[in-house]
N, C-alpha and C positions, 0 to 999 in steps of 0.2 A: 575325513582326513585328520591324520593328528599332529599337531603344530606344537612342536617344544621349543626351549630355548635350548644357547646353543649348548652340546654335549660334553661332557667332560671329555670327551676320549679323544677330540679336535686335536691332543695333542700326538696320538699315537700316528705313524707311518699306516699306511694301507699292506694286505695282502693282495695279492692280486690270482685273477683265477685264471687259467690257461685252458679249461676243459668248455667248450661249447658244448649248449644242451643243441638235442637235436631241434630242427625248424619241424619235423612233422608228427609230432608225439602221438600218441595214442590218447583216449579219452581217458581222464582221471574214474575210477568206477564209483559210481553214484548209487548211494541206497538209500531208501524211501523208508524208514525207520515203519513208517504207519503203513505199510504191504505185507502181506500173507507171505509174497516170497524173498521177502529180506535175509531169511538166515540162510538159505541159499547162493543169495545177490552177499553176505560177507564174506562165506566159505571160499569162492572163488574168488576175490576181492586179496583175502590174504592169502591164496595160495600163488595165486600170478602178481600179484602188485607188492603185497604186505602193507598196504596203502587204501586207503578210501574215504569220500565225503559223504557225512549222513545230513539229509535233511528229515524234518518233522519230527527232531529230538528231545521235544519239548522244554528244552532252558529257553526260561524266560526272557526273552529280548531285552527286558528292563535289565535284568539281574546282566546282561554281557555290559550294555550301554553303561551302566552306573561302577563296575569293575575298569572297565575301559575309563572311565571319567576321572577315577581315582586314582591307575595307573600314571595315564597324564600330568594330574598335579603333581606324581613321587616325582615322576622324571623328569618336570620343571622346575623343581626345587635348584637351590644351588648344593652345588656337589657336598660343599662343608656338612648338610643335613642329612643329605642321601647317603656322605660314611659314617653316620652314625650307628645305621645298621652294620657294618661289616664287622664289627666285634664277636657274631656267632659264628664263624666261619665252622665249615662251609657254606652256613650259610648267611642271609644278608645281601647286602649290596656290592656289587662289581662292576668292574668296565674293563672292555678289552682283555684281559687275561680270562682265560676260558679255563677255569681248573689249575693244578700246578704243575703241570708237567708241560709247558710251553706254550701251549694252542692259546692264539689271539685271534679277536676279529674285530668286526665293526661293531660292536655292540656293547651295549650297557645294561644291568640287569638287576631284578631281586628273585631271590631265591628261597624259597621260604616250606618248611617241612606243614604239614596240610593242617597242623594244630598252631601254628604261628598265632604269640601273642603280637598283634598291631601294635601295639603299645609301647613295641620295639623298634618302630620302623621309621621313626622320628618323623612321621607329617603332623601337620598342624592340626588336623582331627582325626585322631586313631580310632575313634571310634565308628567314623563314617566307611574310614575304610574298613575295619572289621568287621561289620553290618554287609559290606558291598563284600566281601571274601567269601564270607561264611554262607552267605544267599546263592554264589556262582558254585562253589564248590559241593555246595551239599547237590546243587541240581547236576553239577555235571558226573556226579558221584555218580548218581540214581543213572541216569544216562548210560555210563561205562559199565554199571554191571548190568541191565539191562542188553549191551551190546555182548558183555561175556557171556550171560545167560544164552544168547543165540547163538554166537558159539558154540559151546556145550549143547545143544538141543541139535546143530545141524549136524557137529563130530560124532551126534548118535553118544554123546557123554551123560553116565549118574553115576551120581543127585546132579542135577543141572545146574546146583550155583560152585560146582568143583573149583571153578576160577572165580567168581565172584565173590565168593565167601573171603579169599586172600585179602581183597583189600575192603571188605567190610569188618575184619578182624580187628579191634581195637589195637592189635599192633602193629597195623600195615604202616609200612615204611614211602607209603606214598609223600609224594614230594609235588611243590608247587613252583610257575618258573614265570616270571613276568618280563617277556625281551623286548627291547626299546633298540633299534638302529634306525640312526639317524640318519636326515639324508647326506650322502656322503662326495664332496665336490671333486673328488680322484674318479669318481664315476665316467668317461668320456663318452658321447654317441660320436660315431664317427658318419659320413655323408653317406655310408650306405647301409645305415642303420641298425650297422654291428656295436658291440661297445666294448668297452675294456672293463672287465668284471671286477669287482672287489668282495673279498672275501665276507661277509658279514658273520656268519658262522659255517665253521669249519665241516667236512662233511664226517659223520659219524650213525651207527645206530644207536639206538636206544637202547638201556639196558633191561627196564622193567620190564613187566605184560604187555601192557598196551599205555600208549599215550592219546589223552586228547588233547588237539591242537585247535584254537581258535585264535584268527587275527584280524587285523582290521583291511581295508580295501586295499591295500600296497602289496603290489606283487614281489618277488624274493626269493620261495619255499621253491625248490627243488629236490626232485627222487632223483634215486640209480635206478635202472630197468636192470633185467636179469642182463643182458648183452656189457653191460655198465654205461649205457648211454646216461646223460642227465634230460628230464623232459623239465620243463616250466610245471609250477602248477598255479592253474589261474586261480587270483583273490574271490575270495567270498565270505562278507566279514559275518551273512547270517546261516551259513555251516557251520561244521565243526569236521576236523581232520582225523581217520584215526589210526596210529601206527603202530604195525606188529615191532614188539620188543624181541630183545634177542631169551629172556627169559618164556614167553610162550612160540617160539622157535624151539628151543629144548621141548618143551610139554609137550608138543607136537610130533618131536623128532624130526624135525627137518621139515615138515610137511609142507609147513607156513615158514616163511622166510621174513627174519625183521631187515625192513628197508634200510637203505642208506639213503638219508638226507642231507640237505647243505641250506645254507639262508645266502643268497646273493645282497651287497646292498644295492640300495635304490638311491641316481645322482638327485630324486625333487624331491621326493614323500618319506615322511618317517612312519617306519613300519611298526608295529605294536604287536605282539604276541601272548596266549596266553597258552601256557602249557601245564595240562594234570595228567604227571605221571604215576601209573597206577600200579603202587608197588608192594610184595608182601609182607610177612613181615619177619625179619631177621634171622628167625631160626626156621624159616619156611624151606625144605627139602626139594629142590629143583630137580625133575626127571621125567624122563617121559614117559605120558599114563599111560599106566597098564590097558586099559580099556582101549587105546589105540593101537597096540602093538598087535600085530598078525602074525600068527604062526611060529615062526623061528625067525623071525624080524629081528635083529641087533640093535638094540641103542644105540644111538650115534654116538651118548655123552656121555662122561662121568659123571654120578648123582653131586651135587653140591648143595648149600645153602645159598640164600640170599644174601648171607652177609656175607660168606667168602666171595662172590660170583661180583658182588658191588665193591668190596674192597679191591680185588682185581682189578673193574670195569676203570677203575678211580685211578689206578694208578696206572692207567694206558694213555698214550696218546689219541686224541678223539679217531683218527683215520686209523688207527691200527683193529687187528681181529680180534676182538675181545673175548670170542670164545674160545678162541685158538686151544687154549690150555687147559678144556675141558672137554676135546674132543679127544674120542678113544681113536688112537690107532688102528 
């Protein structure tokens, strides 16, 4: 459990959520990273969920615990040190405003592009957190392309690092996201064990490839199923989450669907997140591979880059279609 002091955003109004997940969800799909039939167990994974937890992924348990360690002391700083990051915007330090286009939640955050100098980040050892970044990220790098690699091998895709090579590219536009919500007392349980929800993060997909998602024991993270129901999905702070973006939805042509997810807060425990999203790089040409397309198959999309497709994404409201305007008529 992670125990902060209290949060700067104490000052902001709660959103409140009106959508109940359902009481009998389906199992989150679980894959065995170290199984013969895991690229199998993801194919289906992001073709029905665009969702899945991998275990036996090889990041090192130290390398989450000591990022996790170092998270905690940014977001127990007082606020005065923690805006000392917000001068790089986008990226840096925030609370409660979620982007600029309106969306708030329960949360407080750093944001940091995947070559982040610490040094930036005003804690009182930037060097230990730089050491703890550099150790999670390089592993969970290795990880993500390893899971695009099986991708590519089970879509029957060559050269099989087609997607992993994107964000091995020296100019992948991958991004790094560190979320803190706090426990939040607008929380209510009521006597028969429903509650009144609060927004913690707004529900949106992702815009990159894929994202990995690790956080600590607190529950929160909810999907959309295709029906649009929301399921829970239960904590487990030694997986890792990983989610189709709306950028290998295009690659795909539809095939693979990027989820919509939402963050609920939690009225005891503070939730801790770490998110690498895995992104290409700017002048990278988004469409869907040739190698997939059948017959007289139609694209679904107009070809774009990644820099139009993010500059777009940026300037949406998190709940809105973000592809909307790259889908052919």
């Amino acid at each position: 459990m992670v125990i902060l002091s209290k949060p700067a955003i104490e000052q902001f109004g709660c959103i409140r959520n009106k959508q109940a997940a359902t009481l009998f969800p389906p199992l989150i799909p679980l894959v065995d990273l170290s199984k013969p039939d895991s690229r199998q167990q993801i194919i289906k994974a992001c073709e029905e969920f665009g969702f899945f937890k991998v275990i036996n992924h090889g990041v090192p348990m130290d390398f989450i615990s000591r990022l996790e360690s170092e998270a905690t002391k940014f977001f127990s700083s007082p606020l005065s040190e923690k805006e000392k990051t917000g001068q790089l915007k986008p990226y840096g330090y925030g609370n409660k405003r979620i982007g600029p286009n309106g969306d708030v939640g329960w949360v407080e955050y750093l944001l940091l592009t995947t070559n982040q100098d610490p040094n930036l980040l005003g804690t009182e050892n930037p060097e230990s957190f730089r050491i703890a970044l550099d150790n999670y990220m390089a592993a969970v790098k290795k990880m993500a392309c390893e899971i695009l690699e099986m991708i590519a091998d089970g879509l029957k895709i060559q050269p099989r690092n087609v997607l992993s090579k994107l964000m091995m590219d020296e100019q992948s536009d991958s991004v790094f996201r560190l979320n803190h919500y706090p426990p939040c007392p607008e929380v209510v349980q009521s006597l028969n064990g429903t509650s009144s929800n609060v927004i913690g993060f707004g529900e949106h997909t992702d815009p990159q490839i894929i994202s990995v998602l690790r956080s600590n024991n607190t529950s929160g993270l909810q999907i959309s199923l295709r029906d649009g129901t929301w399921i829970s999905v239960p904590p487990d702070q030694y997986s890792f989450f990983i989610n189709v973006g709306d950028s290998l939805q295009v690659m795909t042509n539809g095939r693979f669907k990027s989820v919509k997810h939402r963050v609920l807060a939690n009225s005891v425990k503070s939730r801790l997140s770490m998110i690498y999203f895995c992104g290409p790089p700017l002048s990278e040409k988004i469409a869907p591979l040739p190698s997939l397309m059948r017959g007289d198959q139609q694209s679904l999309y107009k070809e774009f880059t990644w820099f139009e497709y993010k500059k777009s994404a940026y300037s949406s409201r998190l709940a809105d279609n973000r592809l909307m305007h790259f889908e052919k008529i």
